[in-house]
TISE-710052 format. One record per residue (C-alpha): residue number from 1; residue in one letter; x, y, z. Coordinates in Angstrom, 2 decimals. Layout:
+------+------+---------+---------+---------+
! resi ! resn !       x !       y !       z !
+------+------+---------+---------+---------+
!  NUM !    a !       X !       Y !       Z !
...
+------+------+---------+---------+---------+
//
This chain:
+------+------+---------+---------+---------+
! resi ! resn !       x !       y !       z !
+------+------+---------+---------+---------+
!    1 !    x !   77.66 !   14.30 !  111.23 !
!    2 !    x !   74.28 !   13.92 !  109.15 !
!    3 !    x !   74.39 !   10.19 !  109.89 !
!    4 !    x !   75.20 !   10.29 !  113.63 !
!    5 !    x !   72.00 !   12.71 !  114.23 !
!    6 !    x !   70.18 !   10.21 !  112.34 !
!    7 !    x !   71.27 !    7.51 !  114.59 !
!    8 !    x !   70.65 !    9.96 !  117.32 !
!    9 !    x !   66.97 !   10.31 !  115.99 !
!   10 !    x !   65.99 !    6.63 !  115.26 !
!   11 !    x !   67.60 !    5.87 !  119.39 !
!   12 !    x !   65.52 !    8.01 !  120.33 !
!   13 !    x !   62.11 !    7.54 !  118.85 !
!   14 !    x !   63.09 !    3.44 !  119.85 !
!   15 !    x !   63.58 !    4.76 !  123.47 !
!   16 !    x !   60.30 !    6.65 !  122.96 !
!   17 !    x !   57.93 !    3.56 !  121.63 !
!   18 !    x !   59.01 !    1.53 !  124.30 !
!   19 !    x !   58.64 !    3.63 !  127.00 !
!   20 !    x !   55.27 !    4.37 !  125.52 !
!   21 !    x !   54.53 !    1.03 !  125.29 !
!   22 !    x !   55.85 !   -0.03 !  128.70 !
!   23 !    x !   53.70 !    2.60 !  130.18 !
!   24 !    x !   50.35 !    0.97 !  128.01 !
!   25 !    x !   50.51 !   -2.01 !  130.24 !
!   26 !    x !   47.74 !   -3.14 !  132.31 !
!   27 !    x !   49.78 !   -3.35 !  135.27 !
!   28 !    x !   50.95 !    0.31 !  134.95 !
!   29 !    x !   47.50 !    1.49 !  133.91 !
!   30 !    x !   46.00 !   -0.14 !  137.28 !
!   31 !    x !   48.39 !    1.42 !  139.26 !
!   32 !    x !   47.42 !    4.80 !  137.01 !
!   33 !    x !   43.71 !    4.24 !  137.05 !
!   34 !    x !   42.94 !    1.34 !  139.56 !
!   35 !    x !   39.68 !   -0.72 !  138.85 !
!   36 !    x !   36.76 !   -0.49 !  141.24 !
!   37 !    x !   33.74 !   -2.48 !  141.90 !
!   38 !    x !   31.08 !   -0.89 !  141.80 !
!   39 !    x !   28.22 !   -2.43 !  143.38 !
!   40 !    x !   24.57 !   -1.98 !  143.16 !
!   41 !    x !   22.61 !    0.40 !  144.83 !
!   42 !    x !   20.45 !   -1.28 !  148.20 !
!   43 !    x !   17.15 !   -1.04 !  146.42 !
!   44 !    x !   18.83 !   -3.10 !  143.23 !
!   45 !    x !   19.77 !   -6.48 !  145.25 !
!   46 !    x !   16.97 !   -9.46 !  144.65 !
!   47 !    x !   19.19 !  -11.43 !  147.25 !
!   48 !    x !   22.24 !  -11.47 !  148.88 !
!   49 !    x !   23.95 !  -14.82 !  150.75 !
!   50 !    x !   26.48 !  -15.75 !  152.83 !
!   51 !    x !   28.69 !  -18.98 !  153.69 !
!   52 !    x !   31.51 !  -19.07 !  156.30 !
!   53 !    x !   34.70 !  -21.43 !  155.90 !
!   54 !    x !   35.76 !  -23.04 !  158.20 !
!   55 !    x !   38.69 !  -21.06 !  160.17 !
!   56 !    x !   41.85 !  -23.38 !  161.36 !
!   57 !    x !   39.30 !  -25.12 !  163.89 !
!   58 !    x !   38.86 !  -21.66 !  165.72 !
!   59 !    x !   35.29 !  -20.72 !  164.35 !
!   60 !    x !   33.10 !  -23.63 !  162.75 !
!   61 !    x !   31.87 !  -23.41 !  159.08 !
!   62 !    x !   28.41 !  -22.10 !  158.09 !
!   63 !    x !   26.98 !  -22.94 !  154.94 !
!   64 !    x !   25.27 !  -20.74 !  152.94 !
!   65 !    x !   22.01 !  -18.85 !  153.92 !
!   66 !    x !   20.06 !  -15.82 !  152.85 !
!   67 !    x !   20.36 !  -12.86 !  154.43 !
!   68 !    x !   17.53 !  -11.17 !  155.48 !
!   69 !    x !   16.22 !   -7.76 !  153.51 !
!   70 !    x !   16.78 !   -5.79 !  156.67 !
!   71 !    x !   20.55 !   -6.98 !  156.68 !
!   72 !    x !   21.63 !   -5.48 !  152.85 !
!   73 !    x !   22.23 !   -2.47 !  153.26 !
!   74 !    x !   24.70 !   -2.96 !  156.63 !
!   75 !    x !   26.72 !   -5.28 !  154.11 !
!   76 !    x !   26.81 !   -3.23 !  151.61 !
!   77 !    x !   27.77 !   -0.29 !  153.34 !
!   78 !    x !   30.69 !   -2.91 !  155.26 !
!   79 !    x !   31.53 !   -3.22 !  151.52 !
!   80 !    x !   31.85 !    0.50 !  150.28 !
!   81 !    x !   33.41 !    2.57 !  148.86 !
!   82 !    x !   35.70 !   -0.71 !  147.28 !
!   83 !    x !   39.07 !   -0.01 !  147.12 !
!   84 !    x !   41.63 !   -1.26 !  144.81 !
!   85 !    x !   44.73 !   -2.87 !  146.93 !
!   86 !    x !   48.09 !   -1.95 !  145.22 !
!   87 !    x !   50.30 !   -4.08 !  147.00 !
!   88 !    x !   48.48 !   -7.38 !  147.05 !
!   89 !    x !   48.90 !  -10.04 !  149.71 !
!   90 !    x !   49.75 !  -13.53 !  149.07 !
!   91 !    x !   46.56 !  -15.35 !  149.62 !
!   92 !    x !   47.91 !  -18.48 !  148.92 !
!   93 !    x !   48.90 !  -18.40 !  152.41 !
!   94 !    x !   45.83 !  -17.44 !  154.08 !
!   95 !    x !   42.66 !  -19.07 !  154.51 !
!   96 !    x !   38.95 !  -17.85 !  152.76 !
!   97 !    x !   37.26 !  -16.91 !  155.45 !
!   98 !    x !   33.78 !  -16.80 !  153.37 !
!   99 !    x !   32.02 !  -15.44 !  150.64 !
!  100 !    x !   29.07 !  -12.90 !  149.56 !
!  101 !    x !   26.62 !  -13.83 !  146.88 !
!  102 !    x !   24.64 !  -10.53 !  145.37 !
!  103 !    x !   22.42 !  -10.79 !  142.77 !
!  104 !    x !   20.07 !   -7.85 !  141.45 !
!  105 !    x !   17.12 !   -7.28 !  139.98 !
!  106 !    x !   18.84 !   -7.64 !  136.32 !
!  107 !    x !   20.12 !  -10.53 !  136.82 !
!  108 !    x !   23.67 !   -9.99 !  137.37 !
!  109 !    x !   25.79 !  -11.61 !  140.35 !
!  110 !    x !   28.21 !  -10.85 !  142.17 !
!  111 !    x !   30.65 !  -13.17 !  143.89 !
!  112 !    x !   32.93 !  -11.93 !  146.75 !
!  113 !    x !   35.59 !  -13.62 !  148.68 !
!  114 !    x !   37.01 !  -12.63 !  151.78 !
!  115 !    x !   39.98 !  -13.36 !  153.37 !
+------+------+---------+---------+---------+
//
């Protein structure tokens, strides 16, 4: 009797650990606590650009510019709030459409591809 509550016990602190550790994952945690981007304020951004693929020969490519000052914070606000996508697609079979090149004040850059 002793011995079969001590199996009981052990089965059940195994059942425990792994279900704690299963749950420690980074895929369950992003589907817990999904990443965001968060991306700088208008005022922070020392230049933005922009490049267009080209699109299955419907829309021709456009390589990259600079957008204008007055243009930021339209982007930007296209861009927010960024939202975490919990079933992703399979981009493998779609084209890039483009791409958005921030970079702030600091230093830092961002680099965003969209589909």
């Amino acid at each position: 009797m002793r011995r079969r509550r001590l199996i009981l016990g052990v089965a059940a602190l195994v059942v425990l650990g792994v279900g704690v550790a299963i749950t420690r994952t980074p895929r369950i945690q992003k589907w817990y606590n999904p990443p965001a981007l968060v991306l700088p304020e208008d005022g922070d951004v020392a230049e933005m650009r922009a490049s267009l693929q080209d699109f299955q020969g419907v829309s021709a490519a456009v390589p990259e510019f600079t957008v204008p000052t007055e243009h930021v914070p339209v982007i930007l606000g296209w861009l927010r709030p960024a939202e975490y996508n919990r079933e992703p697609w399979p981009l493998d079979r779609i084209d890039e459409l483009g791409e958005v090149v921030i970079r702030t004040r600091g230093g830092e850059e961002f680099r965003l591809q969209f589909y």
